[in-house]
C-alpha positions as CSV (number, residue, x, y, z in Angstrom):
1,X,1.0,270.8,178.4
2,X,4.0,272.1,176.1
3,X,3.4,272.9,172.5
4,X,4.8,270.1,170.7
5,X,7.1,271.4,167.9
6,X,10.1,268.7,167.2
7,X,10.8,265.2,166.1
8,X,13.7,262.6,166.7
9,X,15.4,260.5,164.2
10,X,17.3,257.5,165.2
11,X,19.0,255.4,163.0
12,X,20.9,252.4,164.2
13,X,23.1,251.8,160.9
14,X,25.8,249.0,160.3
15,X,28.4,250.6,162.2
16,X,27.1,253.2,164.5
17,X,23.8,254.7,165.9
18,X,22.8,258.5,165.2
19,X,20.0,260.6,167.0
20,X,19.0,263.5,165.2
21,X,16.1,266.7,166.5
22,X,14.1,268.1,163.6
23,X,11.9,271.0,164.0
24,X,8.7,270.6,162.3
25,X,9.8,272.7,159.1
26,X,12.5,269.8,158.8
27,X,15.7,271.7,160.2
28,X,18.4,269.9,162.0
29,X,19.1,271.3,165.3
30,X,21.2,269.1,167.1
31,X,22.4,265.7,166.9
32,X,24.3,262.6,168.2
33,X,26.3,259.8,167.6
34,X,28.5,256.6,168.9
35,X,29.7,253.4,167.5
36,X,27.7,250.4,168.1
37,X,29.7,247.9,170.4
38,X,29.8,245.4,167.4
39,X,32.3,242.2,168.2
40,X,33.7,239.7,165.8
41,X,34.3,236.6,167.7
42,X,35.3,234.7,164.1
43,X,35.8,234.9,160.5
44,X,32.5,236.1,158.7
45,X,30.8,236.5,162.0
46,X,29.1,239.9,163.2
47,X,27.7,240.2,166.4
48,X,26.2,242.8,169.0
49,X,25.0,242.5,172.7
50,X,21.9,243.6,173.1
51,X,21.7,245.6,176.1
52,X,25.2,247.4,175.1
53,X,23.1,248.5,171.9
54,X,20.3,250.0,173.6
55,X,22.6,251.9,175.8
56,X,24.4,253.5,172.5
57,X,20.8,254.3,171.4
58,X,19.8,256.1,174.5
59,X,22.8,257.9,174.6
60,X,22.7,259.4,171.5
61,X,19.2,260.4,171.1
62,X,20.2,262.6,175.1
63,X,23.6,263.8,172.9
64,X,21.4,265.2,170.4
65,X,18.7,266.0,172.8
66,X,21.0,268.5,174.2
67,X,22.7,269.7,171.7
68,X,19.6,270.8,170.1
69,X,18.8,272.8,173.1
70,X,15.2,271.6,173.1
71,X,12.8,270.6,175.8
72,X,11.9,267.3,175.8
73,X,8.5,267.8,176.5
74,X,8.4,269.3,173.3
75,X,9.3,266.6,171.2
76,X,6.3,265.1,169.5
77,X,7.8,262.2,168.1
78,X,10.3,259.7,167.7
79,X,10.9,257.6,164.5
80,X,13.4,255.0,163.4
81,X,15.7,253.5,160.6
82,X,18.2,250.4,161.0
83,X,20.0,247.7,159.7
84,X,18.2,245.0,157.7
85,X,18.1,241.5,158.1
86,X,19.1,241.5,161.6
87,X,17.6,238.3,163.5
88,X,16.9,239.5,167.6
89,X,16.2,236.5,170.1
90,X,14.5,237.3,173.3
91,X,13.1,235.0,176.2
92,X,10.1,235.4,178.1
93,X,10.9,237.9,180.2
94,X,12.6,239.8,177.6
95,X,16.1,239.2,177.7
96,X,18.2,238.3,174.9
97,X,19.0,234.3,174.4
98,X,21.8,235.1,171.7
99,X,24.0,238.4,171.0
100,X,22.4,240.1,168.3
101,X,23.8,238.7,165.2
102,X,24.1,241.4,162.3
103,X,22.7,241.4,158.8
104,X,26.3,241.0,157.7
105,X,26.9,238.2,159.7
106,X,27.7,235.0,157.4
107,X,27.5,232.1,159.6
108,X,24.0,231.0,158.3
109,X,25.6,230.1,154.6
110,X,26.3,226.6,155.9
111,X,22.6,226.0,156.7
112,X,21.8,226.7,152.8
113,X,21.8,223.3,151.8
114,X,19.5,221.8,154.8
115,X,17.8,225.3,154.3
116,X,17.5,224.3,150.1
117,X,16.4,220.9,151.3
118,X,13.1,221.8,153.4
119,X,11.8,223.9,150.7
120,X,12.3,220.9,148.4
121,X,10.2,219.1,150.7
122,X,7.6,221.8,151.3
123,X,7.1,221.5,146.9
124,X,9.4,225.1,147.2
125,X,12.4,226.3,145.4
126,X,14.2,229.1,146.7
127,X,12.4,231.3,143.7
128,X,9.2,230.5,145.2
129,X,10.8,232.1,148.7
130,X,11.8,234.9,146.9
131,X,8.2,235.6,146.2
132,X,6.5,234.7,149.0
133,X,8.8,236.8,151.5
134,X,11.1,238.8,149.0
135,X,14.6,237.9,150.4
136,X,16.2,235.2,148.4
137,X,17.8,232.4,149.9
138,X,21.0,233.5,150.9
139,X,23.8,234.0,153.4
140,X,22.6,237.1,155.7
141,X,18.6,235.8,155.7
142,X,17.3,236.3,159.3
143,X,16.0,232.9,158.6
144,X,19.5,231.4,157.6
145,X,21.0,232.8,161.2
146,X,17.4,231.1,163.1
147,X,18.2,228.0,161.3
148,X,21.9,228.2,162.8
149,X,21.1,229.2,166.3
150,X,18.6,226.1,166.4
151,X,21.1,223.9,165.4
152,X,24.4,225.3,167.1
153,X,22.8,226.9,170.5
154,X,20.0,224.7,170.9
155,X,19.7,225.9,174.7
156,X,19.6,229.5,173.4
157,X,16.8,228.7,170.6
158,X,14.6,226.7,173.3
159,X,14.9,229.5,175.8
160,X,13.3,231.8,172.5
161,X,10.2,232.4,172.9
162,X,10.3,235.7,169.9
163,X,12.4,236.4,167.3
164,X,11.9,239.7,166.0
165,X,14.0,242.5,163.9
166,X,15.8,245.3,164.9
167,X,12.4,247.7,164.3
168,X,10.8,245.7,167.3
169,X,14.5,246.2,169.5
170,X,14.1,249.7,169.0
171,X,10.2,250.5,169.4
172,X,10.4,248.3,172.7
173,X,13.5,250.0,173.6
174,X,12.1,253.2,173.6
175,X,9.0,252.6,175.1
176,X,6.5,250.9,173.0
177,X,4.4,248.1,175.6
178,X,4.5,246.1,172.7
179,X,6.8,245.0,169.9
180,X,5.7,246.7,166.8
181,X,7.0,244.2,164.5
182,X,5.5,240.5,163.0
183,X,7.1,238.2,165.9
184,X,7.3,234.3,165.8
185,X,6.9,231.5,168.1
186,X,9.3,229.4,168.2
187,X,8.1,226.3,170.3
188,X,6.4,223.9,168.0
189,X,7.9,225.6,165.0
190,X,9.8,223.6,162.8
């Protein structure tokens, strides 16, 4: 078994994804990157396929792979940093039931006032969300875009069975047999 000497960095930002090879003393030796295949199918609307995006991950973690000039076997590993508030839908078997829509994706805002509604109900206010889960009620909220997809792509939301963030695309993508992030059911969620 190869001495294991280097790390990966991946970071899948707003606009593109980057790989980077560290060796252990923290020294970049090679690196990679590509634009994310973002579309904008209408005004204040951000989205991403899913599949397209892992591709552009792969791809540049091998780019910087081999421009480091490492072995592979060598690399002891891999860690990541991405976008916030980025809401991922996936069905049973894995596949996504929406396009990934992006943090800056500003179709949830019309759900604000249903949204401002159930924590009335629930004896909330949108401080007391604030402090329970630290996002305030607002336009790019994961659960904003949730409360959208329910409501405008009903067949996509009942074909959910996880929403997850963009930590549990990537540590599935890359191997993980399980997605490292706090995942919801949706069925029987209200």
């Amino acid at each position: 078994m190869k001495q294991k000497k280097y790390v990966v960095g991946i970071d899948c930002g707003t606009t593109s994804s980057k790989s980077f090879v560290f060796d252990l003393e923290g020294n970049c030796l090679g690196s990679g990157q590509i634009m994310n295949p973002l579309t904008y199918p209408a005004v204040g609307r951000v989205e991403c396929d899913g599949p397209e995006l892992i591709k552009v991950l792969h791809e540049t973690t091998r780019l910087a792979i081999k421009n480091s000039g490492v072995d592979p076997e060598e690399i002891a590993g891999v860690s990541f940093d991405m976008f916030r508030c980025t809401m991922v839908t996936r069905d049973k078997n894995g596949g996504f039931t929406t396009p990934i829509i992006i943090w800056q994706d500003l179709r949830s805002a019309e759900m604000l006032p249903k949204m401002k509604e159930q924590l009335a109900a629930a004896g909330m206010t949108p401080d007391d969300l604030y402090d329970m889960c630290g996002m305030p009620l607002g336009g790019v909220n994961p659960s904003g875009k949730l409360q959208w997809v329910k409501e405008k792509m009903s067949e996509a939301y009942q074909n959910a069975t996880t929403v997850h963030t963009m930590m549990g695309l990537m540590t599935k993508a890359y191997g993980a047999d399980i997605i490292m992030t706090i995942s919801t059911t949706l069925h029987g969620c209200s």
